[in-house]
C-alpha positions as CSV (number, residue, x, y, z in Angstrom):
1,X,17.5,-15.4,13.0
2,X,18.1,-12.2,12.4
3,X,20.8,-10.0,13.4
4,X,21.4,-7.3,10.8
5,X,18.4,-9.2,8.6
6,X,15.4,-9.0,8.9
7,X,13.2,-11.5,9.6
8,X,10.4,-9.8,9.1
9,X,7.2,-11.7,9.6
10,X,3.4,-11.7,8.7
11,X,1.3,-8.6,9.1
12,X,-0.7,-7.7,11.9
13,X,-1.1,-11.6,12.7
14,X,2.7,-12.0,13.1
15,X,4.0,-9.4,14.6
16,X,1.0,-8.9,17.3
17,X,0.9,-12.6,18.2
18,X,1.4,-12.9,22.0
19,X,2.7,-16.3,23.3
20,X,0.0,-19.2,23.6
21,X,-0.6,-21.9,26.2
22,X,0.2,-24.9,24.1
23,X,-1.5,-27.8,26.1
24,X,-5.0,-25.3,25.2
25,X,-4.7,-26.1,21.5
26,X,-6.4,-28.5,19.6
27,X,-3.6,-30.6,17.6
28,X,-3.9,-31.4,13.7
29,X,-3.1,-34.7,13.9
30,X,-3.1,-35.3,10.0
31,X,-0.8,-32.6,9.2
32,X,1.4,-33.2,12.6
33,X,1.7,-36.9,10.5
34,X,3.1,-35.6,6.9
35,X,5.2,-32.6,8.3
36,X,7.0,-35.5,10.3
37,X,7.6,-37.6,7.2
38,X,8.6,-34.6,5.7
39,X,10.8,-33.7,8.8
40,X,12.7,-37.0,8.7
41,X,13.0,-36.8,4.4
42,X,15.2,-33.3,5.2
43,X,18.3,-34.6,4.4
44,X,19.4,-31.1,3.4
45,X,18.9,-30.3,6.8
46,X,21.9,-28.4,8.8
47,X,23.1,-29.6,11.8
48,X,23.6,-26.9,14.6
49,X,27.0,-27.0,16.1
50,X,28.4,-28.8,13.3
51,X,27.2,-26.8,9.9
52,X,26.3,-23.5,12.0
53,X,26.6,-21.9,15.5
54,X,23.9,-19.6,16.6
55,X,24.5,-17.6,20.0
56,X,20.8,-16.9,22.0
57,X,22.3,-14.2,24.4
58,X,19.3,-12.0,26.4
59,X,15.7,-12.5,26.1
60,X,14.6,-9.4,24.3
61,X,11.9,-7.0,25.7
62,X,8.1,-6.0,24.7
63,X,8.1,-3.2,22.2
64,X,5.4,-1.9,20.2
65,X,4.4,-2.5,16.6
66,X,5.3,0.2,14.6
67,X,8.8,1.7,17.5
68,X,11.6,2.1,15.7
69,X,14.0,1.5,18.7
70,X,14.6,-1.3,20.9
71,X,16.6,-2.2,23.6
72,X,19.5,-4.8,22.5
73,X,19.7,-7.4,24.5
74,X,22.3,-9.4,22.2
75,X,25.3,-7.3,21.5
76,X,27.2,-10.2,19.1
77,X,25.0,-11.6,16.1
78,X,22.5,-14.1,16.1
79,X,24.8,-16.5,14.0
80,X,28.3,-16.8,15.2
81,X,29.1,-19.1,12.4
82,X,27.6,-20.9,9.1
83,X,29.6,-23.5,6.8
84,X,29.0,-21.8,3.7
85,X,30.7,-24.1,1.6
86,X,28.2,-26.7,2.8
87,X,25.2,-24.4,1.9
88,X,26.4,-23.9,-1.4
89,X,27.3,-27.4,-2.6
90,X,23.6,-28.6,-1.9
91,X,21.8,-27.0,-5.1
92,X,18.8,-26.2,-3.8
93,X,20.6,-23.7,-1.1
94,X,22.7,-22.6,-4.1
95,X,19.6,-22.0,-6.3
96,X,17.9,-20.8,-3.5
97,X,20.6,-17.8,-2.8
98,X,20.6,-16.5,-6.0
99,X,17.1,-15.2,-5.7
100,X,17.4,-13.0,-2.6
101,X,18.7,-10.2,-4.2
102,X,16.2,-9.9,-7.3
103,X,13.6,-7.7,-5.3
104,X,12.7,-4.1,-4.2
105,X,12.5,-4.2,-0.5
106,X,9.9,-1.3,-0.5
107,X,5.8,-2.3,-1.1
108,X,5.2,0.5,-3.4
109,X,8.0,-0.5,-5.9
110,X,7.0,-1.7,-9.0
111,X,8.9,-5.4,-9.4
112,X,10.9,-5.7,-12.7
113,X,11.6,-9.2,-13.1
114,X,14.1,-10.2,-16.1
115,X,14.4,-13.3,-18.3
116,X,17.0,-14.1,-16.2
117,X,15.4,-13.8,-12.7
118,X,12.6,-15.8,-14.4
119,X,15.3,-18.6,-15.6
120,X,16.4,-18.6,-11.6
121,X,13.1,-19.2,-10.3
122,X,12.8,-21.8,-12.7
123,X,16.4,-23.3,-11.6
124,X,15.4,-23.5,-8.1
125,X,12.0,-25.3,-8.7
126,X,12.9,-27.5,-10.2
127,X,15.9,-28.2,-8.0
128,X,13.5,-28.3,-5.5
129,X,11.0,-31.2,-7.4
130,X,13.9,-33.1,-7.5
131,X,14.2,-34.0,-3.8
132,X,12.2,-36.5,-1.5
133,X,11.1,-33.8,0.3
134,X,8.9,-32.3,-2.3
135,X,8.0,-35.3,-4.0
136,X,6.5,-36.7,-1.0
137,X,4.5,-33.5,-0.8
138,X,3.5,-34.2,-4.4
139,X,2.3,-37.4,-3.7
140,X,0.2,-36.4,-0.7
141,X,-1.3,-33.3,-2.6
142,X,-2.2,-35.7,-4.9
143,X,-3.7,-37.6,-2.8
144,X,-6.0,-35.2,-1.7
145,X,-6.9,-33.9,-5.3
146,X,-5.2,-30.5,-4.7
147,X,-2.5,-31.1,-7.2
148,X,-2.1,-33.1,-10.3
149,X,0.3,-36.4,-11.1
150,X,2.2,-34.4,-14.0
151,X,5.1,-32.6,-12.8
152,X,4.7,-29.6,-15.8
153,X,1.5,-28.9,-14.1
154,X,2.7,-29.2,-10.6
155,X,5.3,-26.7,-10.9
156,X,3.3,-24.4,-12.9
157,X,0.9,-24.4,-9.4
158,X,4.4,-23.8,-7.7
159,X,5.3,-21.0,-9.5
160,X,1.6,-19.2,-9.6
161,X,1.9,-19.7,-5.5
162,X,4.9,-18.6,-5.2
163,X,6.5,-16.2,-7.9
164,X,3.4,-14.8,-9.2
165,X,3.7,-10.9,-8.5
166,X,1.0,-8.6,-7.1
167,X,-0.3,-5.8,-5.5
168,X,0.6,-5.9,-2.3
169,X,0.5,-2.1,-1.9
170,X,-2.6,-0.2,-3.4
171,X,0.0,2.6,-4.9
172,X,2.1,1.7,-7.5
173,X,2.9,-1.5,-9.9
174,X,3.1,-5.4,-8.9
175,X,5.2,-5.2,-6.1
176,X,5.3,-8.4,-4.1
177,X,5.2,-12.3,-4.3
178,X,4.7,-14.9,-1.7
179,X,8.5,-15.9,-1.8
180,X,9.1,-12.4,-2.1
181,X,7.0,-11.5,1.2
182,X,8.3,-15.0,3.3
183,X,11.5,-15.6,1.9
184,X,13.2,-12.3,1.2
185,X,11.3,-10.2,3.6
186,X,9.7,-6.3,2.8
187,X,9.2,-2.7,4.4
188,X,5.7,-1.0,4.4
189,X,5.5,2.7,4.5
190,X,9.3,2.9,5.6
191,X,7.9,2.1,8.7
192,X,6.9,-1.7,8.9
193,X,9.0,-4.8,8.6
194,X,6.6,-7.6,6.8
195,X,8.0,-11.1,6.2
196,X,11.2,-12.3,6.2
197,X,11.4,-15.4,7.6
198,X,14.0,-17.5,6.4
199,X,17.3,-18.3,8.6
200,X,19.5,-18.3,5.2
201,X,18.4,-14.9,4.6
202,X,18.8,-13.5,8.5
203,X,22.1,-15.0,8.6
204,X,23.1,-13.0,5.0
205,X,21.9,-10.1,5.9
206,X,23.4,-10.2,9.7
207,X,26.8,-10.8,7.6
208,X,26.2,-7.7,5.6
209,X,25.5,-6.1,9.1
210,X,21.8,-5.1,7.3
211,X,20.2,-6.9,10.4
212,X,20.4,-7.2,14.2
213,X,19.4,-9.2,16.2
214,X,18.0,-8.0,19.7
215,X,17.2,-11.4,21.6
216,X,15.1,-14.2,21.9
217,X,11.3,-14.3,22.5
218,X,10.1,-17.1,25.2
219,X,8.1,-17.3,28.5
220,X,10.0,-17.9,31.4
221,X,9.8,-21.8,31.5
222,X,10.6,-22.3,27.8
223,X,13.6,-21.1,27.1
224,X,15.9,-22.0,24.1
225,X,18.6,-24.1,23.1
226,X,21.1,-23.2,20.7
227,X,20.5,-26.6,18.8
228,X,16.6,-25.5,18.6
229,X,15.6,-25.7,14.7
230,X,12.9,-23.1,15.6
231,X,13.3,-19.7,17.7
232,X,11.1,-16.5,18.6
233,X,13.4,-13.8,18.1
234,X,13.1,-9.8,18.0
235,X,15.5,-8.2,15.3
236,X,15.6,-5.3,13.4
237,X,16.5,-4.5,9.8
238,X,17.4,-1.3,7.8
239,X,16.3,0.3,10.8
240,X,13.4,-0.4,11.4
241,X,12.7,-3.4,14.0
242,X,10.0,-6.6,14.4
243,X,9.5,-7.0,17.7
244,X,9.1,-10.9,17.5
245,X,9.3,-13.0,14.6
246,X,9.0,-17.2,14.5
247,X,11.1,-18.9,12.3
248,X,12.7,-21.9,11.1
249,X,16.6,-22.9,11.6
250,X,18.7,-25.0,9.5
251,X,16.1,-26.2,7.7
252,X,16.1,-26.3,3.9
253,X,14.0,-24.0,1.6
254,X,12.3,-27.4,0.0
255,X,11.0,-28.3,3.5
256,X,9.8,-25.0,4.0
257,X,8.1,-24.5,0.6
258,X,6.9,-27.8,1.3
259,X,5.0,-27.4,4.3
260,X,3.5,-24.1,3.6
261,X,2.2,-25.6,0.2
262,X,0.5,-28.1,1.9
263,X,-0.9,-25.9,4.3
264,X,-2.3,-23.4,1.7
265,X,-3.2,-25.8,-1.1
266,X,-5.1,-28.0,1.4
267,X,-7.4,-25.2,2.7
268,X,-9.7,-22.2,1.2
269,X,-9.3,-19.5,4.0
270,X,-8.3,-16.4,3.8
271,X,-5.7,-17.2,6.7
272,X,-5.2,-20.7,8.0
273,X,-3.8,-21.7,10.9
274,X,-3.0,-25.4,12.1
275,X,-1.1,-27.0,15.7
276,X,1.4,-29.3,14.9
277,X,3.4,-31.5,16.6
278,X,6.6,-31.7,14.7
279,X,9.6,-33.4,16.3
280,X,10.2,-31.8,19.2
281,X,8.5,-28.9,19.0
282,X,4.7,-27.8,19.0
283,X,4.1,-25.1,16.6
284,X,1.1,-22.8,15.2
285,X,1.9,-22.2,11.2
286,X,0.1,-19.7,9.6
287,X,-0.3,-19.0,5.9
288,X,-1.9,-15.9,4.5
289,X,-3.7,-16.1,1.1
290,X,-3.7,-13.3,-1.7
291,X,-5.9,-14.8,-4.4
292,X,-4.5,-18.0,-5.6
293,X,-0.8,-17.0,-4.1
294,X,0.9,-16.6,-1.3
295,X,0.8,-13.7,0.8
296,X,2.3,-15.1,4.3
297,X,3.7,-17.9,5.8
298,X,5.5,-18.9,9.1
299,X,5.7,-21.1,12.0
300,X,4.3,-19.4,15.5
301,X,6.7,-21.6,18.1
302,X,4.4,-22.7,20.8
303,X,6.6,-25.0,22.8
304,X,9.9,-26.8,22.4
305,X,11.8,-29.3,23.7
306,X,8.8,-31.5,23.8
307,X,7.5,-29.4,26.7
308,X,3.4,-30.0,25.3
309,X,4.1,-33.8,25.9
């Protein structure tokens, strides 16, 4: 959901990923059964057509990694509309908005966070402990001994996975973060779109006309639906362009940091990856780990409209 954002999407895994047969993959059943419950808990959840309108237009083209041009196949923005008045009387959207504009885009760039970034991210955890969303993803954490009862400690493992700063570039000071990387979205080398996979922050950045979008990824007999809550799309962003990035629509940031916590927390890879059956759609997420944070995370859309039934 980007069109003059960026949503810029994991490494080499994300943005070489070619389009998978979904009835070939072998479903996680246990996770496909807690990303539901979480599904149905996402009361924050938009509503296409009511809180936001999102216009598909042309199915976007190959293009290399690394091409700075690409032929637009959407000449109007990804998002035609979005009721901001609704995203920002739910706090956690609110919260979650604030932060967007307390990085350096560029890996390379030393990070200089302030007392009062660090009093934001604090804000907007523990808006985000307060909903059922994440404190069903508590419970199950707990469950499986990947998290403890307390909530001090809980958000402190948050926080670590999350806001923690690294190295994400050899040269130079700390210069990313897992929200940082999948929230915000980065440039490599001036050359190289890397996360950026959050429909708040496409649509923000399409407004500020930072982003455009270029079309829809799909194969031929799995096309979209403007009501779709996840979409392939090809976009590019401070010129430079990702020629296909997965991401979620409509869907609140405490859904989305709760699913990729359970998905890293409950595995020791370097990169896990997992099928899930979620609602209508069949997905492959992926989350990247850089030490005990996060480097990546997004969902790869294998099928929708319950077409792998």
């Amino acid at each position: 959901m980007l069109k003059g954002y960026d949503f810029g999407w994991m490494l080499v895994l994300s943005a070489l990923f070619t389009f998978s047969d979904a009835s070939s993959q072998t479903v996680n059943q246990e996770l496909s059964n807690i990303f539901n419950e979480l599904w149905k808990l996402d009361v924050n959840r938009l509503n296409p057509g009511t809180h936001y309108n999102i216009s598909l237009q042309g199915k976007a083209g190959y293009i290399p990694q690394g091409s700075t041009n690409a032929v637009d196949h959407a000449s109007s923005p990804l998002f035609t509309s979005v009721d901001e008045a609704k995203l920002n009387s739910i706090t956690t959207y609110a919260r979650f908005m604030k932060l967007l504009d307390n990085y350096e885009r560029s890996t390379g760039v030393a990070e200089r966070v302030t007392a009062e970034e660090v009093t934001e991210n604090n804000s907007f955890l523990d808006a985000v402990l307060e909903t059922a969303v994440m404190k069903r993803a508590h419970r199950y954490l707990i469950g499986k001994a990947k998290s403890r009862s307390d909530l001090r400690s809980f958000k402190s493992q948050l926080y670590y996975m999350w806001f923690r700063l690294y190295h994400r570039d050899r040269n130079g000071g700390e210069d990313s973060s897992g929200f940082e990387h999948v929230f915000v979205g980065e440039t490599k080398f001036g050359r190289e779109i890397m996360g950026l996979h959050n429909w708040v922050q496409f649509y923000l950045q399409e407004k500020q006309e930072l982003l455009d979008y270029k079309g829809y990824k799909a194969r031929d007999n799995d096309a979209p639906s403007d009501d779709d809550h996840v979409l392939n799309v090809q976009f590019s962003w401070h010129g430079l362009v990702k020629p296909v990035a997965s991401a979620f629509v409509g869907v609140s940031p405490e859904f989305e940091m709760a699913i990729f916590t359970i998905l890293f927390l409950t595995s020791t890879e370097k990169t896990t990856t997992a099928v899930v059956n979620l609602d209508e759609y069949q997905l492959e997420m992926v989350v990247h780990r850089h030490g005990r944070s996060i480097g990546t995370a997004y969902p790869k859309l294998l099928s929708s409209n319950s077409r792998h039934i």
